[in-house]
C-alpha positions as CSV (number, residue, x, y, z in Angstrom):
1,X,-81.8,-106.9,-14.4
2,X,-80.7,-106.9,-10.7
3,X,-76.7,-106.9,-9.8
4,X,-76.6,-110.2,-7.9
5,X,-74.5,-109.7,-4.7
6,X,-72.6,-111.5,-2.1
7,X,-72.0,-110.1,1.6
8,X,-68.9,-111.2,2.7
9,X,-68.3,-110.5,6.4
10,X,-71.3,-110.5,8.7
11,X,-69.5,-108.0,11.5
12,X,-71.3,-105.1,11.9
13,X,-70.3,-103.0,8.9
14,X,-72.0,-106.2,6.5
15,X,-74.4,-107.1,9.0
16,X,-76.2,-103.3,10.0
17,X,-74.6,-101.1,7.1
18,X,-74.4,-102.8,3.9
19,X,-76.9,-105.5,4.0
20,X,-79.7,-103.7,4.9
21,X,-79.3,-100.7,2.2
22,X,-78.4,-103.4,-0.7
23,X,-81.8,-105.7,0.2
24,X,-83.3,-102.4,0.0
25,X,-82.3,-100.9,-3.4
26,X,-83.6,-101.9,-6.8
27,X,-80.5,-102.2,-8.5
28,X,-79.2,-105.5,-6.2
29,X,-80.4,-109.1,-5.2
30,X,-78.3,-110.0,-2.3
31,X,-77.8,-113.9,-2.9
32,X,-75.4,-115.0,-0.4
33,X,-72.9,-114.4,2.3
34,X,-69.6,-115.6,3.6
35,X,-68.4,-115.3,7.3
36,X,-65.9,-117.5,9.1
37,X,-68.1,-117.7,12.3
38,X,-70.6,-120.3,12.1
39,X,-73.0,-118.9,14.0
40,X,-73.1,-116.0,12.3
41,X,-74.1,-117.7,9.0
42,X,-76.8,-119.2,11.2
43,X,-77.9,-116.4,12.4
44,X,-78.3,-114.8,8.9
45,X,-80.1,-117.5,7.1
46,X,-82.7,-118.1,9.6
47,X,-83.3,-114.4,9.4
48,X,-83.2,-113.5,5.5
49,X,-83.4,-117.2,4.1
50,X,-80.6,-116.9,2.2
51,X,-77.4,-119.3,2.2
52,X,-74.1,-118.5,3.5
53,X,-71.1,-119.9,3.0
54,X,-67.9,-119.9,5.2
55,X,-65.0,-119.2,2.6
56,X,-65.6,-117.5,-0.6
57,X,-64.1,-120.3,-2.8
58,X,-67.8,-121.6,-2.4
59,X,-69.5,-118.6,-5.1
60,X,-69.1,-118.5,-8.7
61,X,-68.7,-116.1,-11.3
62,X,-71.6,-117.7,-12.9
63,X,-73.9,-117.0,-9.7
64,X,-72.1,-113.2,-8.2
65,X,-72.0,-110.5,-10.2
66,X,-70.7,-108.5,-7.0
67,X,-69.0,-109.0,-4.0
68,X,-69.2,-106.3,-1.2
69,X,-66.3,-107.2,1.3
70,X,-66.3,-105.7,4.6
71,X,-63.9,-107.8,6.5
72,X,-60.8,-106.9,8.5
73,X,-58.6,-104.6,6.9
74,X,-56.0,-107.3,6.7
75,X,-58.1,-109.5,4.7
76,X,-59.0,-107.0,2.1
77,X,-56.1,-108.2,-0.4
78,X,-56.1,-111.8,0.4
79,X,-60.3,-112.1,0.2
80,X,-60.9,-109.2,-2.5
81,X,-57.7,-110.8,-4.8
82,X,-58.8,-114.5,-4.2
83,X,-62.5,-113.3,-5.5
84,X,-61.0,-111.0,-8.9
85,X,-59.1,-114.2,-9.7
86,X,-62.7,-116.0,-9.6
87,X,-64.0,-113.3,-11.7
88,X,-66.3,-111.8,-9.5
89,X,-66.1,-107.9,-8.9
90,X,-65.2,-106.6,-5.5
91,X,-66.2,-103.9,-3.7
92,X,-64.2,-103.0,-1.1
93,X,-65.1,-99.7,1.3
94,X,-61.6,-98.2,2.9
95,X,-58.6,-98.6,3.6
96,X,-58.4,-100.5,0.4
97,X,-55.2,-102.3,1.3
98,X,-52.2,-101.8,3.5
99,X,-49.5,-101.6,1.4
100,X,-47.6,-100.6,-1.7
101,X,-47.0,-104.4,-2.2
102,X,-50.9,-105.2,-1.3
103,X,-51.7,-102.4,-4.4
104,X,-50.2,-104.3,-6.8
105,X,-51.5,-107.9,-5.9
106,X,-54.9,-106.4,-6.3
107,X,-54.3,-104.4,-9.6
108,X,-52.5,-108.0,-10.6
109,X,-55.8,-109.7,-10.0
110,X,-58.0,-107.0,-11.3
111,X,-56.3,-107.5,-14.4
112,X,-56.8,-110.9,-15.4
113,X,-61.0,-111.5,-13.5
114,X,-63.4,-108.9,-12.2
115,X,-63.1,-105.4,-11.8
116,X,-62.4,-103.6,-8.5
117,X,-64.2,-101.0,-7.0
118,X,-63.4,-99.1,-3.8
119,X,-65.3,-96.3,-1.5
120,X,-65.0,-93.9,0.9
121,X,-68.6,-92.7,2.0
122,X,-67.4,-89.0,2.4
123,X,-66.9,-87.8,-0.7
124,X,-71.0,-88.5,-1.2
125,X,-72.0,-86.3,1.9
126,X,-73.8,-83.3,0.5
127,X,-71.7,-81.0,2.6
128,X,-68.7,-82.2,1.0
129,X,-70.1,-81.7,-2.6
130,X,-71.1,-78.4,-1.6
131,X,-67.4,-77.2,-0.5
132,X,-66.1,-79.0,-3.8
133,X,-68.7,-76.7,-5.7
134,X,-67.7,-73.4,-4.0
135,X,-63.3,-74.5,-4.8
136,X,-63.3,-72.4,-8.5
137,X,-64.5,-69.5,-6.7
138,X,-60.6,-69.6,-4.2
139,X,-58.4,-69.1,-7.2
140,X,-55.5,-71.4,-7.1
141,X,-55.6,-73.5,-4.3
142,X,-52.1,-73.0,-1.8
143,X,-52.8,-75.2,1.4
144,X,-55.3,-77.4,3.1
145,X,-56.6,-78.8,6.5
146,X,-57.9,-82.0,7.4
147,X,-58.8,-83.0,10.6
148,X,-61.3,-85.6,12.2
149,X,-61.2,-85.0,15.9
150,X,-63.0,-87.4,18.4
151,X,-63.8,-86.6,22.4
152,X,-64.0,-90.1,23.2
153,X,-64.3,-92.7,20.4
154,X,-60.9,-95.5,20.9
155,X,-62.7,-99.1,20.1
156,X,-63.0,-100.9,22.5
157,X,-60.0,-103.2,23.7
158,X,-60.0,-106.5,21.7
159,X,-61.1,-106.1,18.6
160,X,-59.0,-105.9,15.3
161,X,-59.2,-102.2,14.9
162,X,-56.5,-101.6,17.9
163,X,-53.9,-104.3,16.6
164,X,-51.7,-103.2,14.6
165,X,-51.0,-106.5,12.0
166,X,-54.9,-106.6,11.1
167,X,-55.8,-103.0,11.0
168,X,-52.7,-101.9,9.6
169,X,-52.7,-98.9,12.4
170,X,-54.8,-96.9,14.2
171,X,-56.6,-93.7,13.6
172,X,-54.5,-92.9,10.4
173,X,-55.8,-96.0,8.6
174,X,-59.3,-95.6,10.0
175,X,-60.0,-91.7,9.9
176,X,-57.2,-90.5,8.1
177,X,-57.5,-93.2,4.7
178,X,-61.2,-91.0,4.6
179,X,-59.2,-87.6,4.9
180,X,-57.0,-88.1,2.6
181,X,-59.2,-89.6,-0.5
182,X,-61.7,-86.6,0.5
183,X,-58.6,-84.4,-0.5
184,X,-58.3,-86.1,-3.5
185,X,-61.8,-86.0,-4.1
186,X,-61.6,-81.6,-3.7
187,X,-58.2,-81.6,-5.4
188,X,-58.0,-84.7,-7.6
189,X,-55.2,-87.5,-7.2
190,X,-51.6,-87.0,-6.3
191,X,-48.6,-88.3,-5.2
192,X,-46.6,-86.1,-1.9
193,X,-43.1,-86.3,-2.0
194,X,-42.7,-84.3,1.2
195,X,-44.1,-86.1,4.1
196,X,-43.4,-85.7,8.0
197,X,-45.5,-87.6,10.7
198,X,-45.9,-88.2,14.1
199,X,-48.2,-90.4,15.7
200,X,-49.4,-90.5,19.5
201,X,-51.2,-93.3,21.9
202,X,-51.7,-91.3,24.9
203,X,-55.4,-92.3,24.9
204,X,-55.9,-95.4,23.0
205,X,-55.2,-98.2,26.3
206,X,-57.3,-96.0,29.0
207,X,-61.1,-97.1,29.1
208,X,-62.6,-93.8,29.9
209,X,-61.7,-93.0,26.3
210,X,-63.2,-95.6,24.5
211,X,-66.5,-94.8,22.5
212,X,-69.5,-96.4,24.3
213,X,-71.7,-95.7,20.8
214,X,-69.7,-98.3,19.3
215,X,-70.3,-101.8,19.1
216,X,-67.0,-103.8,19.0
217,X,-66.5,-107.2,20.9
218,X,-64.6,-106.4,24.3
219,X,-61.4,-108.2,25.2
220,X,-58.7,-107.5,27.4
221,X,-55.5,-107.2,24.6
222,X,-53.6,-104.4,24.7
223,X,-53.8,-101.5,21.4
224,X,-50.5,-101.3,19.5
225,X,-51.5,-98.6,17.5
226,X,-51.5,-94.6,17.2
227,X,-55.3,-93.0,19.1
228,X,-53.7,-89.8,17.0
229,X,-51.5,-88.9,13.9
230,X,-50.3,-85.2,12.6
231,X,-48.7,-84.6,9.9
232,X,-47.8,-82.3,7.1
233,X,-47.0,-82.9,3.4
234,X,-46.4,-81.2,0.1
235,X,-48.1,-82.5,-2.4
236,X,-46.7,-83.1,-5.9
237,X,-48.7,-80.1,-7.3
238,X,-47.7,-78.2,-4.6
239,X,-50.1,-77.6,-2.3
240,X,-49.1,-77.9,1.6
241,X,-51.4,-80.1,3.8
242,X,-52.0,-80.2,7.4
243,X,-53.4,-83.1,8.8
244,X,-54.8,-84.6,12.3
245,X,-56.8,-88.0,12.7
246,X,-57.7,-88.2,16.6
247,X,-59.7,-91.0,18.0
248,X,-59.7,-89.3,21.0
249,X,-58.7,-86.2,22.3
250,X,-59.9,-83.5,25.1
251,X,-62.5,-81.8,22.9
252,X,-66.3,-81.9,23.6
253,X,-67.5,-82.9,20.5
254,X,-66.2,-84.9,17.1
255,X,-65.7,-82.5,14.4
256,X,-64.1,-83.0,11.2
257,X,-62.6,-80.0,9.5
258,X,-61.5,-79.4,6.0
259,X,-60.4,-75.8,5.0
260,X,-59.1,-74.8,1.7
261,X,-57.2,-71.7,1.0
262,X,-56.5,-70.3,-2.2
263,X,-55.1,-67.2,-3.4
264,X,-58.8,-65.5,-3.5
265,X,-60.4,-66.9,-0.7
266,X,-60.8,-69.6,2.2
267,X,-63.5,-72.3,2.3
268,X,-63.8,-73.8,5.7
269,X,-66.3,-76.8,6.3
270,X,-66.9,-77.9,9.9
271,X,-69.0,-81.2,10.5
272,X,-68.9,-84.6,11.7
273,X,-68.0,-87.4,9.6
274,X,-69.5,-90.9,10.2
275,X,-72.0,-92.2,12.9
276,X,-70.7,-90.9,16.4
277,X,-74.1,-89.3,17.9
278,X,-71.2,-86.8,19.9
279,X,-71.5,-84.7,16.6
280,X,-72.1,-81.1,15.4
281,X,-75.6,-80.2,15.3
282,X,-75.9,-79.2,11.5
283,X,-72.5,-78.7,9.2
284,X,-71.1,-75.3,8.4
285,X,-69.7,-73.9,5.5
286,X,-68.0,-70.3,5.1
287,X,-66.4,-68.9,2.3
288,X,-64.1,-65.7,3.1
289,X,-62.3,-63.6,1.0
290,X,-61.2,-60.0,1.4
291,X,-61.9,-59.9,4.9
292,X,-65.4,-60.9,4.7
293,X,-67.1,-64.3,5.6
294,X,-70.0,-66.0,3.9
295,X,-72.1,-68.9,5.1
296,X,-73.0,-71.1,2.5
297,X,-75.8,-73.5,2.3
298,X,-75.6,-77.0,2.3
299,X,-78.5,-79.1,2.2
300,X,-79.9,-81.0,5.2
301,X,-79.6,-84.6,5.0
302,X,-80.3,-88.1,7.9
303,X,-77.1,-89.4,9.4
304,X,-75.7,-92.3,7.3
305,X,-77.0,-90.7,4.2
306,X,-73.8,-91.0,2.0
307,X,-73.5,-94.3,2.2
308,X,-77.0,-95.0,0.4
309,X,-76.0,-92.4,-2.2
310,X,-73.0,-94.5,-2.7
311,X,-75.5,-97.9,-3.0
312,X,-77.2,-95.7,-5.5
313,X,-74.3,-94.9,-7.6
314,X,-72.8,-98.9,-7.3
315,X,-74.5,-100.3,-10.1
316,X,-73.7,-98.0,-12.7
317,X,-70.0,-98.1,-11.8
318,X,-70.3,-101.4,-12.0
319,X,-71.9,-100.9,-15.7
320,X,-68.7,-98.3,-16.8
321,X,-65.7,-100.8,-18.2
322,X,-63.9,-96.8,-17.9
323,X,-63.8,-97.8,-13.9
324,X,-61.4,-100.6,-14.3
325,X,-58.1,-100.0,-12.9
326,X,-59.5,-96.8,-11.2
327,X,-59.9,-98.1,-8.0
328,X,-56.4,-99.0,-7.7
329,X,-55.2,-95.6,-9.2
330,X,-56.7,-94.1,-6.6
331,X,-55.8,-96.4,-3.6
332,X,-51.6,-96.0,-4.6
333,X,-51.0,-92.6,-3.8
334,X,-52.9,-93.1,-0.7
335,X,-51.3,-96.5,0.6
336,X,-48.0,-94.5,-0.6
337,X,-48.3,-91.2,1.9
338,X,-49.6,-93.3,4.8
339,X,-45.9,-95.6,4.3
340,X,-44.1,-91.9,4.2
341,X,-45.9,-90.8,7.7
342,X,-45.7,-94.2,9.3
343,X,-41.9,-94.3,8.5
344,X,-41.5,-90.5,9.8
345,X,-43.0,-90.9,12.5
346,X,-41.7,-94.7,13.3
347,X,-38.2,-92.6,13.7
348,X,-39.1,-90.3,16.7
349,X,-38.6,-91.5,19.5
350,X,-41.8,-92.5,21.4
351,X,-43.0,-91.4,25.0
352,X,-44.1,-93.3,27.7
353,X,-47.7,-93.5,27.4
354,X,-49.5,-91.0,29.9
355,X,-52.1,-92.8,32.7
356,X,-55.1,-90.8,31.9
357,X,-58.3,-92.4,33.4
């Protein structure tokens, strides 16, 4: 029996991402949708002939089995919570939530209606497995790197991704919320108790930086948030982490990074993450040890293919009563560090910001 589904938010991330891979899979019947903007319901029903709705108090528990949510990140609490309490599962793609205080709303409402489940596409790339398959072969792991590196890709000026009280920040929500759960992914879970930040925004209110692959609304507002964020940390378990999220920065291409060392080797993978067509032309995975460096293979695969892999995986977790609470297990630690680096960096003093055209 197919998972019936509602789309809520018909942006592009519900409208070009999830609605076409869940009309396409077995497992799901996509019944409705929910989006503020009239015309975008409009739009959606002439084309698919199913009903949407503007406010999610209009489905029932008794007609969704699923709700895929893929609205601003400062709606994720307020919609996800409001559709637990209704008994209707969520699944929400990252950031999860912006805050310690949002974490416990939604594990309050998971606990009494539907059960929560959260993604991050990366830990489904076949490169990524492929690193995580190589780790028992480092020894004990002492440090890692994460890094996601843009040339050019700020959004555009205007939408919700540059401001600050509805995308919670800037590149260290968006790139760095995938960094970090691809850490714990490789590494499993922990908390870091040791966290120093700093965050830059030399690029994110200069036009010739902005990403012309991406699709956001223009507008003329100004960003208040970070373009970049570095940081380091020590995790409770004791391994030292670098990391860098970048929307922009003077490199040629976006490339991601993540590079393991352990006491009898180094893996190092070297890719690019998400959709940007500025990307490596294949991933790259080495393994050294003793002076010696090994390319590994990793399985060729179209971009975009993680996120059906996670579609594929969605009804089963759905299925396993084991993954309730998990979602928020996962999301705390997360939501906890980003607090830490925020408030590290929040007491540096900032520069002007630089006039780069």
């Amino acid at each position: 029996m197919s998972v019936r589904v509602a789309v809520v938010g018909l942006g592009w991330a519900g409208r070009e991402l999830w609605l076409p891979l869940l009309r396409e899979h077995a497992d799901f019947e996509v019944v409705a949708a929910v989006d503020a903007d009239r015309a975008s319901r409009e739009a959606f029903t002439k084309a698919t002939g199913i009903a949407a709705y503007p406010a999610v108090d209009a489905l029932t528990a008794r007609a969704v089995d699923l709700a895929v949510v893929a609205v601003p990140n400062h709606l994720h609490t307020e919609v996800g919570g409001a559709l637990l309490a209704m008994g209707i599962s969520v699944f929400l793609e990252k950031p999860v939530c912006l805050s310690s205080t949002e974490v416990d709303l939604l594990a309050a409402a998971e606990r009494h209606g539907g059960m929560l489940l959260a993604g991050s596409a990366i830990r489904y790339r076949a490169d990524v497995e492929a690193l995580r398959q190589v780790l028992p072969d480092l020894g004990d792991v002492r440090h890692v790197d994460l890094g996601w590196v843009r040339a050019r890709g700020v959004p555009k000026a205007g939408g919700w991704f540059i401001q600050r009280d509805k995308a919670g920040g800037g590149a260290l929500f968006d790139l760095g919320w995938h960094l970090l759960d691809t850490l714990a992914f490789l590494l499993g879970p922990a908390g870091c108790a040791e966290v120093t930040g700093v965050t830059s925004d030399d690029f994110v209110n200069a036009g010739a930086w902005r990403a012309a692959w991406r699709r956001d609304q223009p507008g003329a507002d100004a960003a208040d948030v970070e373009d970049t964020a570095r940081g380091f940390m020590v995790r409770d378990d004791g391994v030292s982490v670098a990391l860098r999220a970048s929307w922009a920065s003077h490199e040629a291409r976006d490339v991601c990074r993540v590079r393991v060392e352990g006491t009898a080797g180094t893996a190092e993978l070297r890719c690019t993450f998400g959709f940007s067509p500025n990307r490596m032309p294949e991933p790259v995975l080495t393994v050294t040890s003793e002076g010696t460096t090994t390319r590994i293979a990793v399985p060729a695969e179209r971009i975009g293919a993680e996120y059906a892999r996670q579609v594929d995986r969605l009804a089963g977790m759905l299925a396993d009563p084991g993954n309730r609470g998990r979602a928020v297990a996962e999301a705390r630690p997360i939501v906890g560090l980003i607090e830490s680096f925020y408030a590290s960096a929040g007491s540096r003093a900032r520069r002007a910001v630089p006039a780069y055209q």
